[in-house]
PDB file of the backbone (N, CA, C, O) and the ligand in Angstrom, with CONECT records:
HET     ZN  A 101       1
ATOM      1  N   UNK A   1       4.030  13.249 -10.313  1.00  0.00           N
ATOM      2  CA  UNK A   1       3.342  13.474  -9.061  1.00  0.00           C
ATOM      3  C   UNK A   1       4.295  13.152  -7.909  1.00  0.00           C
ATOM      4  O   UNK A   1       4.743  12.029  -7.682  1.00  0.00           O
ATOM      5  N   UNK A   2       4.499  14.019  -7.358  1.00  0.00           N
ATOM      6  CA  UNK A   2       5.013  13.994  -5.541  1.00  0.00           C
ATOM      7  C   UNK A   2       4.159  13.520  -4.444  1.00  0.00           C
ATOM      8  O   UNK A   2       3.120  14.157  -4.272  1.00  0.00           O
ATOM      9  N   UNK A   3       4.337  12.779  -3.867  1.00  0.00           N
ATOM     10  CA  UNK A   3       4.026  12.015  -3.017  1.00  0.00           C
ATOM     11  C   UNK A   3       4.674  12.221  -1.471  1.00  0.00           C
ATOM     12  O   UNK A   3       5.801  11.790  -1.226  1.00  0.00           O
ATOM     13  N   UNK A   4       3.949  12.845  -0.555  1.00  0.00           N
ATOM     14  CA  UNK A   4       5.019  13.055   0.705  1.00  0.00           C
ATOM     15  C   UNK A   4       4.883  11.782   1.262  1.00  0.00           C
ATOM     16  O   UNK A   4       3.786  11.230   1.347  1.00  0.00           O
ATOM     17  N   UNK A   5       5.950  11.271   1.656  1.00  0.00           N
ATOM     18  CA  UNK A   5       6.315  10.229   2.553  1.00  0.00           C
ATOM     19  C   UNK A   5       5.653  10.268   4.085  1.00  0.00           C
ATOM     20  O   UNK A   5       6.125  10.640   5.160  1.00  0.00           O
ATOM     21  N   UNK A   6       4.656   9.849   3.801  1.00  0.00           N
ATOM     22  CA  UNK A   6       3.911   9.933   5.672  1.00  0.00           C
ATOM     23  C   UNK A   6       3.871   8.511   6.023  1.00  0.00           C
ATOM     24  O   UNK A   6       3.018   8.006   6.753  1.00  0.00           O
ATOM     25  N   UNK A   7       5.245   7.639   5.232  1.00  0.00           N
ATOM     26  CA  UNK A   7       4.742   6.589   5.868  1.00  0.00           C
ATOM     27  C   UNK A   7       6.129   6.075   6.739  1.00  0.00           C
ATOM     28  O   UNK A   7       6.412   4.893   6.934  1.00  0.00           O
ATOM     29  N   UNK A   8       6.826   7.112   7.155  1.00  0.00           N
ATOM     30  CA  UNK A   8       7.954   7.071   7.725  1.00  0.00           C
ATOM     31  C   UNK A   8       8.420   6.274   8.696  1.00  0.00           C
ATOM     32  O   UNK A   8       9.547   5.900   9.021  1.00  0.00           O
ATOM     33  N   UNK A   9       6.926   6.017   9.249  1.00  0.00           N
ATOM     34  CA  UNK A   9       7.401   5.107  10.929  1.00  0.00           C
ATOM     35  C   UNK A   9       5.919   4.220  10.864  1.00  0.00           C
ATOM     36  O   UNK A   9       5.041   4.408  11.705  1.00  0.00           O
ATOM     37  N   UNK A  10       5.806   3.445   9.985  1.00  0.00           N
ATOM     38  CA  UNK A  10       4.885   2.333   9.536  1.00  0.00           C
ATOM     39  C   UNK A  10       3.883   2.023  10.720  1.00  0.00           C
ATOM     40  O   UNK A  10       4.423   1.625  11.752  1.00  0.00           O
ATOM     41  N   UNK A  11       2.782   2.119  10.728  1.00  0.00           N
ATOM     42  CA  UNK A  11       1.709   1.484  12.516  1.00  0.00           C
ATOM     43  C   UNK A  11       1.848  -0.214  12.366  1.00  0.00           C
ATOM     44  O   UNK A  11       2.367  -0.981  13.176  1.00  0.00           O
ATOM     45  N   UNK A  12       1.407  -0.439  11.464  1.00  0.00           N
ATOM     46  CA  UNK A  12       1.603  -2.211  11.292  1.00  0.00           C
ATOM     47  C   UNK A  12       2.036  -2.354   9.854  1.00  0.00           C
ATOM     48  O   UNK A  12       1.926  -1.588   8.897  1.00  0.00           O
ATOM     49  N   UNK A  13       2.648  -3.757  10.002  1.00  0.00           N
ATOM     50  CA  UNK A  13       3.243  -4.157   8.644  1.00  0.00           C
ATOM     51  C   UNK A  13       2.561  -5.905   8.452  1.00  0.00           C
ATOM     52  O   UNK A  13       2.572  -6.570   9.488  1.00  0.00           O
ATOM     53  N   UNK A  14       2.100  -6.465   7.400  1.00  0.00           N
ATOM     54  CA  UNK A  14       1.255  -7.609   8.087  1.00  0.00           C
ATOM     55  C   UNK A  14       2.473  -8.400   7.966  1.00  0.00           C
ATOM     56  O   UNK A  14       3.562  -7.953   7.608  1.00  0.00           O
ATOM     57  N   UNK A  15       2.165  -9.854   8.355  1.00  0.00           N
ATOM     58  CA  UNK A  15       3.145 -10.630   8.633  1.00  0.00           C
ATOM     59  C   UNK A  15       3.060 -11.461   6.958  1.00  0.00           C
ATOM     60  O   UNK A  15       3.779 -12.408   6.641  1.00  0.00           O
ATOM     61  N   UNK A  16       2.384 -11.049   6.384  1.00  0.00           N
ATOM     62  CA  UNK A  16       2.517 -11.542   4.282  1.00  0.00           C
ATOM     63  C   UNK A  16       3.710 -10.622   4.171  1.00  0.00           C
ATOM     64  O   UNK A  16       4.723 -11.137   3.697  1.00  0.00           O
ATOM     65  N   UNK A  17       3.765  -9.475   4.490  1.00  0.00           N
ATOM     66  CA  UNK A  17       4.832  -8.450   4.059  1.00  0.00           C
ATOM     67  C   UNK A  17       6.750  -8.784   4.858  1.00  0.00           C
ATOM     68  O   UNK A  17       7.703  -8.004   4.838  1.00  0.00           O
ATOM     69  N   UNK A  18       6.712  -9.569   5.191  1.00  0.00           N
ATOM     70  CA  UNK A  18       7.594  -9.839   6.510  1.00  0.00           C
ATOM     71  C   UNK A  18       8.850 -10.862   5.282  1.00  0.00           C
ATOM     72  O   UNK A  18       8.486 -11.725   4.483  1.00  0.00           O
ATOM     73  N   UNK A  19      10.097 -10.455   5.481  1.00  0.00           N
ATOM     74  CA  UNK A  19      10.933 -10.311   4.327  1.00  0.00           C
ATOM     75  C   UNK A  19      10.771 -10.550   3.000  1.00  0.00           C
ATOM     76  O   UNK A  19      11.027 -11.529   2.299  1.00  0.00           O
ATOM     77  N   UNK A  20      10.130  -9.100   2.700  1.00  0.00           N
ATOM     78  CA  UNK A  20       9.324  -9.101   0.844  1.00  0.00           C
ATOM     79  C   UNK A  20       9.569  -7.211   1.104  1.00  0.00           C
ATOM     80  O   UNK A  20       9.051  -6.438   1.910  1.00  0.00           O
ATOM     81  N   UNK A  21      10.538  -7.016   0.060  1.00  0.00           N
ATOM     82  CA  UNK A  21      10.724  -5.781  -0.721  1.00  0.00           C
ATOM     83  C   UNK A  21      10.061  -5.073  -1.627  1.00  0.00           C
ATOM     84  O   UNK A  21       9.688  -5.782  -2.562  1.00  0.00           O
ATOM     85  N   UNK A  22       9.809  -4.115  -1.707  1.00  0.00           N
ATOM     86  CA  UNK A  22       9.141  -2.934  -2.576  1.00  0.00           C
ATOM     87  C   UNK A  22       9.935  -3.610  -3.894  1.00  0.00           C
ATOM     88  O   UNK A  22      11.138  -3.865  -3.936  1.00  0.00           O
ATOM     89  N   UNK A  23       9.028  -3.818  -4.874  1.00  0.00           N
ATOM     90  CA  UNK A  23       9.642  -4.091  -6.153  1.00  0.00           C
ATOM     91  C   UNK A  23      10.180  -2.557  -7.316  1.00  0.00           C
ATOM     92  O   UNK A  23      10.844  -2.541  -8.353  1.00  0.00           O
ATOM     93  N   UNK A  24       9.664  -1.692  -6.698  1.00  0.00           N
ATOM     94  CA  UNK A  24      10.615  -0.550  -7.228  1.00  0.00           C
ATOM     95  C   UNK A  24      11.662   0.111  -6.502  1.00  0.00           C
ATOM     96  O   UNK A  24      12.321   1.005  -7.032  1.00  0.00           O
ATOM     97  N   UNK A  25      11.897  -0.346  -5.085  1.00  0.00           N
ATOM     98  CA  UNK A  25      12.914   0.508  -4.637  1.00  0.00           C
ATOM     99  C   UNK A  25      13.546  -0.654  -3.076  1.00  0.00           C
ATOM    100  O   UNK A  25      13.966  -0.116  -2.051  1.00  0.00           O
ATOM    101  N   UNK A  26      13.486  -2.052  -3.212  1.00  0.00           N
ATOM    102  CA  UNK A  26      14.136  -2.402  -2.136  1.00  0.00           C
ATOM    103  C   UNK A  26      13.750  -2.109  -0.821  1.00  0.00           C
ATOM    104  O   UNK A  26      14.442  -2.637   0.049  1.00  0.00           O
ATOM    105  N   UNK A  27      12.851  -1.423  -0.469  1.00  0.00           N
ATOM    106  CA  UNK A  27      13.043  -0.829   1.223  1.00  0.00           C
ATOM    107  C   UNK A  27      11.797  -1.979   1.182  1.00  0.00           C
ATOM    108  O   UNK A  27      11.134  -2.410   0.239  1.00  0.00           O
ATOM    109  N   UNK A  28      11.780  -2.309   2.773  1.00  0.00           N
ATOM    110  CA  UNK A  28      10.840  -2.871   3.620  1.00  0.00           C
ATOM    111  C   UNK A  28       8.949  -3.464   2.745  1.00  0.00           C
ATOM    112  O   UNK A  28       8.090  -3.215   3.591  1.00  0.00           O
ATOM    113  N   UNK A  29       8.596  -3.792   2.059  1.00  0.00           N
ATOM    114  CA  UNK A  29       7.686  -3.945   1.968  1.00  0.00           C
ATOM    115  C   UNK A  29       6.144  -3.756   2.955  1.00  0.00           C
ATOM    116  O   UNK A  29       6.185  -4.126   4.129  1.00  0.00           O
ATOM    117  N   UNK A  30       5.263  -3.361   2.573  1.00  0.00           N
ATOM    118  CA  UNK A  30       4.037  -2.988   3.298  1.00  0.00           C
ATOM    119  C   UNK A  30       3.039  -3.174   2.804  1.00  0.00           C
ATOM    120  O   UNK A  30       2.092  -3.473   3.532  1.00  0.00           O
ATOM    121  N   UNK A  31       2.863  -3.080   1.475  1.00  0.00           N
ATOM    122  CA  UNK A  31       1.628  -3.565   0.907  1.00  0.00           C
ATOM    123  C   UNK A  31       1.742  -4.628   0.257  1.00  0.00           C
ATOM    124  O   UNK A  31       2.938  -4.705  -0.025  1.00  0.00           O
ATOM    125  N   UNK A  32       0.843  -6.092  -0.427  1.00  0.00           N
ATOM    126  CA  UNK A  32       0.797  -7.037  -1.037  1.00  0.00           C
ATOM    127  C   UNK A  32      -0.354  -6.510  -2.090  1.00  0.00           C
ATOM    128  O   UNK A  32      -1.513  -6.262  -1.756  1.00  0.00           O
ATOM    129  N   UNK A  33       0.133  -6.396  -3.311  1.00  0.00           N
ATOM    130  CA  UNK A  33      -0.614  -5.755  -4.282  1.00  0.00           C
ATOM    131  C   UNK A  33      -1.066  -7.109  -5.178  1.00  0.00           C
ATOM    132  O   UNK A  33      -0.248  -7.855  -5.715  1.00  0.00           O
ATOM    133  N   UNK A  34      -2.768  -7.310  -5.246  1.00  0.00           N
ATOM    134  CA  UNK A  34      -3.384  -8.382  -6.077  1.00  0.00           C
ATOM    135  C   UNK A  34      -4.233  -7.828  -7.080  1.00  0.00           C
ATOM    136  O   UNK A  34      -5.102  -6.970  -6.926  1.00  0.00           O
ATOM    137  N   UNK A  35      -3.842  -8.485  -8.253  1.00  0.00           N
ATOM    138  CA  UNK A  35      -4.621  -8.077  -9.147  1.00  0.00           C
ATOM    139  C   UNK A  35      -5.871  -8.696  -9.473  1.00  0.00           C
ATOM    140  O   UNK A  35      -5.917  -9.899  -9.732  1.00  0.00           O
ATOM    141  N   UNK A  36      -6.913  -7.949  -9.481  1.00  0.00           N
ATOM    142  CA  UNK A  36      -8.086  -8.615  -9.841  1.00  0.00           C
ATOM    143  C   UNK A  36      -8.353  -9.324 -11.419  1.00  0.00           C
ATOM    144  O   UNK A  36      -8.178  -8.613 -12.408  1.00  0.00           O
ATOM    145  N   UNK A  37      -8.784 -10.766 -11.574  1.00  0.00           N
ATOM    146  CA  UNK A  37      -8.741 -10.914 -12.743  1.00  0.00           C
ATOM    147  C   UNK A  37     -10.242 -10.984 -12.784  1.00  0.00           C
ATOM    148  O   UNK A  37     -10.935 -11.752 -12.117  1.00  0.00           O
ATOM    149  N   UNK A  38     -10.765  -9.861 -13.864  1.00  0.00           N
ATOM    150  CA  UNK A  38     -12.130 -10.101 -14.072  1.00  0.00           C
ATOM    151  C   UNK A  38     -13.024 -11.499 -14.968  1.00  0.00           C
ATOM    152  O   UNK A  38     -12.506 -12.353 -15.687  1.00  0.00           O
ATOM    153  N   UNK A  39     -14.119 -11.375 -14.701  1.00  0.00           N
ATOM    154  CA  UNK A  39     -15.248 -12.442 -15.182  1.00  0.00           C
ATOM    155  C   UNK A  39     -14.952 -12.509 -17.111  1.00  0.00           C
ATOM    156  O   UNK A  39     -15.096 -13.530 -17.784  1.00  0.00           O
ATOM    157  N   UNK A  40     -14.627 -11.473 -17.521  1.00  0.00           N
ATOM    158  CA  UNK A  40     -14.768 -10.850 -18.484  1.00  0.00           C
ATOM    159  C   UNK A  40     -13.119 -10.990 -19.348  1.00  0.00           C
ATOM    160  O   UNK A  40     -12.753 -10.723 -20.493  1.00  0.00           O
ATOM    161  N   UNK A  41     -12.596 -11.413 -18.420  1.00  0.00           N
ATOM    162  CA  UNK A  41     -11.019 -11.563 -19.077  1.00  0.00           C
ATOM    163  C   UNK A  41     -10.742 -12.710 -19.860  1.00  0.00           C
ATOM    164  O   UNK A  41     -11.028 -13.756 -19.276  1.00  0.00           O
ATOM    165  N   UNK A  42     -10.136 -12.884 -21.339  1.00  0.00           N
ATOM    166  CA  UNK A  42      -9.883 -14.274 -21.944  1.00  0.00           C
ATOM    167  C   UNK A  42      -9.416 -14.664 -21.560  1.00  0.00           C
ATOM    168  O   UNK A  42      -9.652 -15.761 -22.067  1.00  0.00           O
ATOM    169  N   UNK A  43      -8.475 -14.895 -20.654  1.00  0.00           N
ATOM    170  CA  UNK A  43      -7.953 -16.063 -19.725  1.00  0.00           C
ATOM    171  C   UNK A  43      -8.314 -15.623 -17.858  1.00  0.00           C
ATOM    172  O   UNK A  43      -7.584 -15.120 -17.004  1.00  0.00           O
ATOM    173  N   UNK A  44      -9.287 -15.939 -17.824  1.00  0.00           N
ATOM    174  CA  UNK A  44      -9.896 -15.582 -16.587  1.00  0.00           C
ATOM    175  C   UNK A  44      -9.334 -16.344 -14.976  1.00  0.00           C
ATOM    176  O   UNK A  44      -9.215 -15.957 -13.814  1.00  0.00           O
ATOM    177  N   UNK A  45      -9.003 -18.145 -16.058  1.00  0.00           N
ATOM    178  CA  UNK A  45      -8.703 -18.772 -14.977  1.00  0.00           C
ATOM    179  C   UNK A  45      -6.759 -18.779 -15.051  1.00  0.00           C
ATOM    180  O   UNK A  45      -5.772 -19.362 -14.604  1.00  0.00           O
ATOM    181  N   UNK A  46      -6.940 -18.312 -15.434  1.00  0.00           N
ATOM    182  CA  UNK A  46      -5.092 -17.337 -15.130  1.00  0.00           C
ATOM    183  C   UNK A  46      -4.508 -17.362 -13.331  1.00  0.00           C
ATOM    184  O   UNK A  46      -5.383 -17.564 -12.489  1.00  0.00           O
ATOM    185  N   UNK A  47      -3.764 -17.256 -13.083  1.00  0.00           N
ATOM    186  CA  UNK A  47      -3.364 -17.169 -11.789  1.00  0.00           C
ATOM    187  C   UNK A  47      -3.241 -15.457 -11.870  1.00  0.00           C
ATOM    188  O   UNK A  47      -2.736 -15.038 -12.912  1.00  0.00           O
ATOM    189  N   UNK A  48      -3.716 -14.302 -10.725  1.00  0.00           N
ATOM    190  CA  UNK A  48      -3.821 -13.238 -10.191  1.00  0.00           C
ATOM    191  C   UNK A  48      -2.068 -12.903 -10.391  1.00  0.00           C
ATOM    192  O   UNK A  48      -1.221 -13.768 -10.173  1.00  0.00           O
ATOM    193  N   UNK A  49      -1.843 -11.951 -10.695  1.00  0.00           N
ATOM    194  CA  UNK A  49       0.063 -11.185 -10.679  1.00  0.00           C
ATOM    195  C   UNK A  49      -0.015 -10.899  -9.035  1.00  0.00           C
ATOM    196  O   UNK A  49      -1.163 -10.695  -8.640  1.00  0.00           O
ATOM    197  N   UNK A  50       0.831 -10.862  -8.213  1.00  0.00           N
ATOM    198  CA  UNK A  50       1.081 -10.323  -7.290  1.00  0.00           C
ATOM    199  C   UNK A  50       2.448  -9.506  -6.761  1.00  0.00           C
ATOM    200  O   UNK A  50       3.526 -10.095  -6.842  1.00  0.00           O
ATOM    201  N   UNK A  51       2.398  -8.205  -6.241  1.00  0.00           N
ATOM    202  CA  UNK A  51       3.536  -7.343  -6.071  1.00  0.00           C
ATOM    203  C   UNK A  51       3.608  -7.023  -4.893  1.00  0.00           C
ATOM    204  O   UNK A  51       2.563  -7.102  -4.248  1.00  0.00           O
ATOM    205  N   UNK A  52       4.744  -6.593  -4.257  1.00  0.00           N
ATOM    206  CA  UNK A  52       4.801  -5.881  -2.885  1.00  0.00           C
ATOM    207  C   UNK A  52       5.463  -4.701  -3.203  1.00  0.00           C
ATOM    208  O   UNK A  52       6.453  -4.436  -3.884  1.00  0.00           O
ATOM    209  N   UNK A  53       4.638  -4.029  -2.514  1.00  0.00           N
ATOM    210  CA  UNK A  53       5.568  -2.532  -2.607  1.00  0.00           C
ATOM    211  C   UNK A  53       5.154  -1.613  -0.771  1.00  0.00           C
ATOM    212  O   UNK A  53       4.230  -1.697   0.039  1.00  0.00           O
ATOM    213  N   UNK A  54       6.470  -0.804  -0.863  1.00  0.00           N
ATOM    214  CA  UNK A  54       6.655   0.275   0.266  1.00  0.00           C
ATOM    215  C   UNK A  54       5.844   0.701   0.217  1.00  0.00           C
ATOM    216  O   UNK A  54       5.361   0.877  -0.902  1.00  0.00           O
ATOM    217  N   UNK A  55       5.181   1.130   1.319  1.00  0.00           N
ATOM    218  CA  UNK A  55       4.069   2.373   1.615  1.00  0.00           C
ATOM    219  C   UNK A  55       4.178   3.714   1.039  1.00  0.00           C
ATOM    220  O   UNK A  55       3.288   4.437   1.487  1.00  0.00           O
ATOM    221  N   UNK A  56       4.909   4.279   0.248  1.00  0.00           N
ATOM    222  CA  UNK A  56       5.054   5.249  -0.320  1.00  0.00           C
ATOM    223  C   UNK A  56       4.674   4.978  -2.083  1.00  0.00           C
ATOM    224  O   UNK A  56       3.810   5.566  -2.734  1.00  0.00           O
ATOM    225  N   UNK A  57       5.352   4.209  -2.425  1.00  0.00           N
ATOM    226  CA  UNK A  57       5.555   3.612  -3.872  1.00  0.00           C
ATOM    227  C   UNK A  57       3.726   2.593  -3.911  1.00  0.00           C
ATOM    228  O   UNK A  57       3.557   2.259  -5.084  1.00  0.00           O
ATOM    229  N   UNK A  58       2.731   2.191  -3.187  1.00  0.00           N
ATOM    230  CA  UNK A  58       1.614   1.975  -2.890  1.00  0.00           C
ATOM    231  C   UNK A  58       0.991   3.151  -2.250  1.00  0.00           C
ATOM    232  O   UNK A  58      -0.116   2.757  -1.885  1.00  0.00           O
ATOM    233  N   UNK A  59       1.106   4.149  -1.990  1.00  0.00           N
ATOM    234  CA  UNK A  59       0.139   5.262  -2.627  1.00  0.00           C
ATOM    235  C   UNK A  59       0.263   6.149  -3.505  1.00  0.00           C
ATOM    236  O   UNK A  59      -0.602   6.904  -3.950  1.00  0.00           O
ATOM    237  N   UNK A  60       1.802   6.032  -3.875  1.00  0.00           N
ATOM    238  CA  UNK A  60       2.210   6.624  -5.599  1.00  0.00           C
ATOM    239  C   UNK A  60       1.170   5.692  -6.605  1.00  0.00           C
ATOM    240  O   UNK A  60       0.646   6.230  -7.581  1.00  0.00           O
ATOM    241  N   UNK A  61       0.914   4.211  -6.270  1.00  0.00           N
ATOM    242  CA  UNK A  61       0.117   3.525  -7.095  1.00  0.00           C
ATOM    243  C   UNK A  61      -1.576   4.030  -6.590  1.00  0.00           C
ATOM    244  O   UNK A  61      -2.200   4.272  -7.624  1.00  0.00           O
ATOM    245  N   UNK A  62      -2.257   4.197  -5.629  1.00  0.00           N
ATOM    246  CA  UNK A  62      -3.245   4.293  -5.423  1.00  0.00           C
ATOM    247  C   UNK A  62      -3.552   5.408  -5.820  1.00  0.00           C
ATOM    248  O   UNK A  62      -4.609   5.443  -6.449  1.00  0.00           O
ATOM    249  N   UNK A  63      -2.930   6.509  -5.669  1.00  0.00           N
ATOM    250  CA  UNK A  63      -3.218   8.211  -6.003  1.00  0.00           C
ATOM    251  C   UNK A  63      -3.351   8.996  -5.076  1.00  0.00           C
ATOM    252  O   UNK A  63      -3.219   8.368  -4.025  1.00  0.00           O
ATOM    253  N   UNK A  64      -3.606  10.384  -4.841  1.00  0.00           N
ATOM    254  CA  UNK A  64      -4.151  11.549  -4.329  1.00  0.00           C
ATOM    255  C   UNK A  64      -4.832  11.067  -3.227  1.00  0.00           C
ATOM    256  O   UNK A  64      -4.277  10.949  -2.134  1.00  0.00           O
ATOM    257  N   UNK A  65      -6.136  10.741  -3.447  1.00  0.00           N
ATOM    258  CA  UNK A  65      -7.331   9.910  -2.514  1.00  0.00           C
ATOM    259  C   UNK A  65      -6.829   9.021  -0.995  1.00  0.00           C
ATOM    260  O   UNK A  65      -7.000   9.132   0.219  1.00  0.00           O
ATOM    261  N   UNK A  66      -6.032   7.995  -2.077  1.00  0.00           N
ATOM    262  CA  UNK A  66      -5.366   7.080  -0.728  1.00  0.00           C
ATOM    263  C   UNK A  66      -4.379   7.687  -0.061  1.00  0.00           C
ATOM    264  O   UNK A  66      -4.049   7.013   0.915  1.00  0.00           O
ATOM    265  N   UNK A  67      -3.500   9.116  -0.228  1.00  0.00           N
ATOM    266  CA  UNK A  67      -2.989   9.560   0.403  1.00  0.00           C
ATOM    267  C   UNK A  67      -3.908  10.713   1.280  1.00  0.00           C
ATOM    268  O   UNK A  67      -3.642  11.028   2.440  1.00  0.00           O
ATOM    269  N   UNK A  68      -4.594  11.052   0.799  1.00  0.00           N
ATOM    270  CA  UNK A  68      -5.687  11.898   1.640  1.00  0.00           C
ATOM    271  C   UNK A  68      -6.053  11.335   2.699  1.00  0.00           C
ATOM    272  O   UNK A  68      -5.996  11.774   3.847  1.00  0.00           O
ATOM    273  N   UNK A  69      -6.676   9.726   2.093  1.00  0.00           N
ATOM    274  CA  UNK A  69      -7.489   8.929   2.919  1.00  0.00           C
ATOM    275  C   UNK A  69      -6.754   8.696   4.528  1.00  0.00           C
ATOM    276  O   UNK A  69      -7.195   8.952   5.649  1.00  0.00           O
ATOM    277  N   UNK A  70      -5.250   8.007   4.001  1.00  0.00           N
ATOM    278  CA  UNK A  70      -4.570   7.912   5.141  1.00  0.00           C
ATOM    279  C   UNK A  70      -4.133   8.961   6.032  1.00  0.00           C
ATOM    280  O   UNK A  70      -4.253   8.806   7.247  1.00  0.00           O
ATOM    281  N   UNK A  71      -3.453  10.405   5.359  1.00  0.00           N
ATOM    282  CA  UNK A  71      -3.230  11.154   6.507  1.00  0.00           C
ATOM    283  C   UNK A  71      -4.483  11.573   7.437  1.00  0.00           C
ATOM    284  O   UNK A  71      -4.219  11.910   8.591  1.00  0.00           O
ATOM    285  N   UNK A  72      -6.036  11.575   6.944  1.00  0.00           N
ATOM    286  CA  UNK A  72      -7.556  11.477   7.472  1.00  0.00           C
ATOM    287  C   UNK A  72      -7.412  10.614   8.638  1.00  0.00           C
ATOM    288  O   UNK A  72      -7.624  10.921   9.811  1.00  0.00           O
ATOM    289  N   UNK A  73      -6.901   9.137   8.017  1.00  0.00           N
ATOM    290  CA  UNK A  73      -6.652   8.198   9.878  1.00  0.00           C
ATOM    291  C   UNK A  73      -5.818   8.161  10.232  1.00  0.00           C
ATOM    292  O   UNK A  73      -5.723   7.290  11.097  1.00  0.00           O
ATOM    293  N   UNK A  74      -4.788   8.803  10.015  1.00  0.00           N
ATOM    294  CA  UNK A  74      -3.403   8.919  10.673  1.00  0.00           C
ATOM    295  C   UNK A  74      -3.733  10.150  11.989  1.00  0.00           C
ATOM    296  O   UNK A  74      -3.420  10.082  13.178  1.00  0.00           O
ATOM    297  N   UNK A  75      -4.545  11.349  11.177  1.00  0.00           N
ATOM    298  CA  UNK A  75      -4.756  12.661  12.066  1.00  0.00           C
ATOM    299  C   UNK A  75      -5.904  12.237  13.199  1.00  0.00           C
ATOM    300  O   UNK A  75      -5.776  12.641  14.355  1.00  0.00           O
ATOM    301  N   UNK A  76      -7.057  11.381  12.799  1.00  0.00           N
ATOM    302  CA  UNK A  76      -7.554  10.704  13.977  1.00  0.00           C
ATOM    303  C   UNK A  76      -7.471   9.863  14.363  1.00  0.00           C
ATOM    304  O   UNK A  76      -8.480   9.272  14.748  1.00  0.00           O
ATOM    305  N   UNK A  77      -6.305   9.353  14.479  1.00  0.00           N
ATOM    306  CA  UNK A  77      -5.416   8.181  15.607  1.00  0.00           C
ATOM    307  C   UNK A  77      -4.992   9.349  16.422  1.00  0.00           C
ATOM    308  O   UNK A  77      -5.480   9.466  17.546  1.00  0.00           O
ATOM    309  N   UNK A  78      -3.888  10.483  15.857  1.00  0.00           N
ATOM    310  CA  UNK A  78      -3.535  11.295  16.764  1.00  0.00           C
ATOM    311  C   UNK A  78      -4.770  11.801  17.464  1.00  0.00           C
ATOM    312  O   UNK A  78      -4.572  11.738  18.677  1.00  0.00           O
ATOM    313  N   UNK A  79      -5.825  12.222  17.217  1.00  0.00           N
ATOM    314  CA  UNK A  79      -6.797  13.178  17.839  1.00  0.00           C
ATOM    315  C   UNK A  79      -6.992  12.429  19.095  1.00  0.00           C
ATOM    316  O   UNK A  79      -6.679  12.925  20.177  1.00  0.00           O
ATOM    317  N   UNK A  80      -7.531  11.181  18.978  1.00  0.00           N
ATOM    318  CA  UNK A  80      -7.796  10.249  19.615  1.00  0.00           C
ATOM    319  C   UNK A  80      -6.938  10.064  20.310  1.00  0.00           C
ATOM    320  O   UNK A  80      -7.531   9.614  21.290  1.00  0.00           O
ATOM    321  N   UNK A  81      -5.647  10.075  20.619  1.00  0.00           N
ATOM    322  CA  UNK A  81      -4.695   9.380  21.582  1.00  0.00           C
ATOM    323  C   UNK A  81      -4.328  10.654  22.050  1.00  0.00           C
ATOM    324  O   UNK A  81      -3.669  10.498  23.078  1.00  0.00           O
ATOM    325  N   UNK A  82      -4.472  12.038  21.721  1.00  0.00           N
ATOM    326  CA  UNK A  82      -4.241  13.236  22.328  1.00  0.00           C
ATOM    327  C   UNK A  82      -5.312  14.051  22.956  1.00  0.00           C
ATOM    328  O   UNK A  82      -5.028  14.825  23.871  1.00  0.00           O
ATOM    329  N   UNK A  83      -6.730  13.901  22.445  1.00  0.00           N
ATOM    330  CA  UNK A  83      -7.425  14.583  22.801  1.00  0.00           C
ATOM    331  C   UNK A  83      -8.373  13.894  24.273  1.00  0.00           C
ATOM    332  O   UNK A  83      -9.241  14.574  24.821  1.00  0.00           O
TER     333      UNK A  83
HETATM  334 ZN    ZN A 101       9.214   1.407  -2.748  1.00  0.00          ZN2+
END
């Protein structure tokens, strides 16, 4: 799956992400990825994995949807600040 890069010029980056790298590719970090440990898991009281990844490589992980989702508020931020 191809993934277009619409995340070229980032709107915010939080300050958790603030020198922490994409664990597949080095660039800038943007997302803090937590894993849910369910009720239902044999070691439940486990400590959560946590990852950071680039805004691109975090909607290669989310899918189709979360890239839909975002160019959806990306196009009405623009509407909004143009129209
Ligand atoms: Zn990356």
């Amino acid at each position: 799956m191809t993934v277009t890069p619409i995340f070229c010029d980032p709107l915010w980056v939080s300050v958790c992400c603030k020198n922490e790298v994409c664990a597949l590719c080095g660039q800038q970090a943007n997302a803090k990825v937590i894993e849910v440990i369910q009720p239902d898991d044999p070691f439940s009281s486990r400590r959560a994995m946590t990852g950071y990844l680039c805004a691109n490589h975090f909607l290669q992980l989310m899918g189709p949807s979360a890239v839909m989702a975002v160019e959806e508020y990306r196009n009405g931020l623009l509407c909004d600040n143009e129209c």
